[in-house]
C-alpha positions as CSV (number, residue, x, y, z in Angstrom):
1,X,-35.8,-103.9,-32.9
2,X,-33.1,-106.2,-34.2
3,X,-31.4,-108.9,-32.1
4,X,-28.2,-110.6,-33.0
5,X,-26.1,-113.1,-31.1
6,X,-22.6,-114.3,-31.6
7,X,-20.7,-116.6,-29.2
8,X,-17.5,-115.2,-27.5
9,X,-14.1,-116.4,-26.7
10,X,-15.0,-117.0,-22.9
11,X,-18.1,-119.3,-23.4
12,X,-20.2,-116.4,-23.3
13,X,-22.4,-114.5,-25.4
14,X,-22.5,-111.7,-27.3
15,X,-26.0,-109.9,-28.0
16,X,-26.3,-106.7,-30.3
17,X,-29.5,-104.8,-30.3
18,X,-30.9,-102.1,-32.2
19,X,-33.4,-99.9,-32.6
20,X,-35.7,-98.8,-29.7
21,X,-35.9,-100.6,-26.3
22,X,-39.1,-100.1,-25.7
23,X,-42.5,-101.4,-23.5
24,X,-43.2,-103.4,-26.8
25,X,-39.9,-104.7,-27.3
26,X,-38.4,-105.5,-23.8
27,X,-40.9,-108.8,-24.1
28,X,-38.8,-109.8,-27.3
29,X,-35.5,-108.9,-26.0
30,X,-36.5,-110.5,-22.2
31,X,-37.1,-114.1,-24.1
32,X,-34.2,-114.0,-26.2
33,X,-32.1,-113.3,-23.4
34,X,-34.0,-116.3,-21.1
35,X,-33.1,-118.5,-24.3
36,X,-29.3,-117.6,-24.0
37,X,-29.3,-118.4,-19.8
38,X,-31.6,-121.4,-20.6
39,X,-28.7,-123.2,-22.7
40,X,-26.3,-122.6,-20.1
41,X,-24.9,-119.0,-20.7
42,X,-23.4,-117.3,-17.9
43,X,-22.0,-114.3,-19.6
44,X,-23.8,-112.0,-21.5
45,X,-22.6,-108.7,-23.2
46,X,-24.9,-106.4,-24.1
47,X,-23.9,-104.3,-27.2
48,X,-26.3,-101.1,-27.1
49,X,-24.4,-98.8,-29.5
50,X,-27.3,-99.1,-31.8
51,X,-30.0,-98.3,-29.3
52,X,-31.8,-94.9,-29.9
53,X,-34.5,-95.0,-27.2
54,X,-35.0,-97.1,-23.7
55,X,-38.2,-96.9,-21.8
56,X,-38.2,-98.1,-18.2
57,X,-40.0,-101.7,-19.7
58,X,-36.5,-101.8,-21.1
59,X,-34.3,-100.8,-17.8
60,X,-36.2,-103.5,-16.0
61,X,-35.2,-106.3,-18.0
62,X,-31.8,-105.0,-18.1
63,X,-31.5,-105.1,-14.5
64,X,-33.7,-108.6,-14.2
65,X,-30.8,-109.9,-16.0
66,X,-28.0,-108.1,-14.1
67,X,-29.6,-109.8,-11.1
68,X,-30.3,-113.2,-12.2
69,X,-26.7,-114.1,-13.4
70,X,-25.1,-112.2,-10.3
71,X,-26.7,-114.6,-8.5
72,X,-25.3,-117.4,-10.4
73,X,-21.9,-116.2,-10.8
74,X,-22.4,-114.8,-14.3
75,X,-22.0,-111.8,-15.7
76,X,-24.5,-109.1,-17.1
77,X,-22.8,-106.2,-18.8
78,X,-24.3,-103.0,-21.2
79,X,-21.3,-102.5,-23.6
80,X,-20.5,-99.6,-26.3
81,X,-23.9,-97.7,-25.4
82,X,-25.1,-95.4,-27.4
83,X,-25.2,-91.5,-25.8
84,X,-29.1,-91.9,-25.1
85,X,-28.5,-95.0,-23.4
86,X,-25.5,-94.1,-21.5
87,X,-27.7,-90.7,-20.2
88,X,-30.4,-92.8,-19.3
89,X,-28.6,-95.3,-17.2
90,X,-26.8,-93.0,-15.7
């Protein structure tokens, strides 16, 4: 899996992922995504359109996150997901 960030507009950030999301990669993509809320990010876009596969390893890191910045007043949000991701978290 690849993981690319880019800074937004807003003060938040923009991560792309690709690949497969799964058991072995949700580690990776759960400490990249602590990094981004340990400098201070509150909003964080998730670009998924290059996701193929997500295993529940990956839906609960997803959520983790959705969670911890609710609860700071940040935002969590999947955009552009691929057709196997948007069936999955449906």
């Amino acid at each position: 899996m690849e993981i690319e960030r880019k800074r937004m507009a807003d003060d938040g950030i923009a991560v792309a992922i690709s690949g497969r999301l799964d058991a072995h990669w949700a580690d990776q993509l759960d400490r990249e995504l602590a990094d981004v809320v340990r400098e201070g990010t509150r909003r964080i876009r998730l670009d998924m359109g290059a996701i193929d596969y997500v295993s529940s390893a990956g839906i609960r890191i997803l959520v983790k996150y959705w969670k911890e910045l609710r609860t700071i007043t940040g935002s969590f949000r999947v955009v552009s997901p691929s057709a196997n991701v948007r069936k999955i978290l449906a």
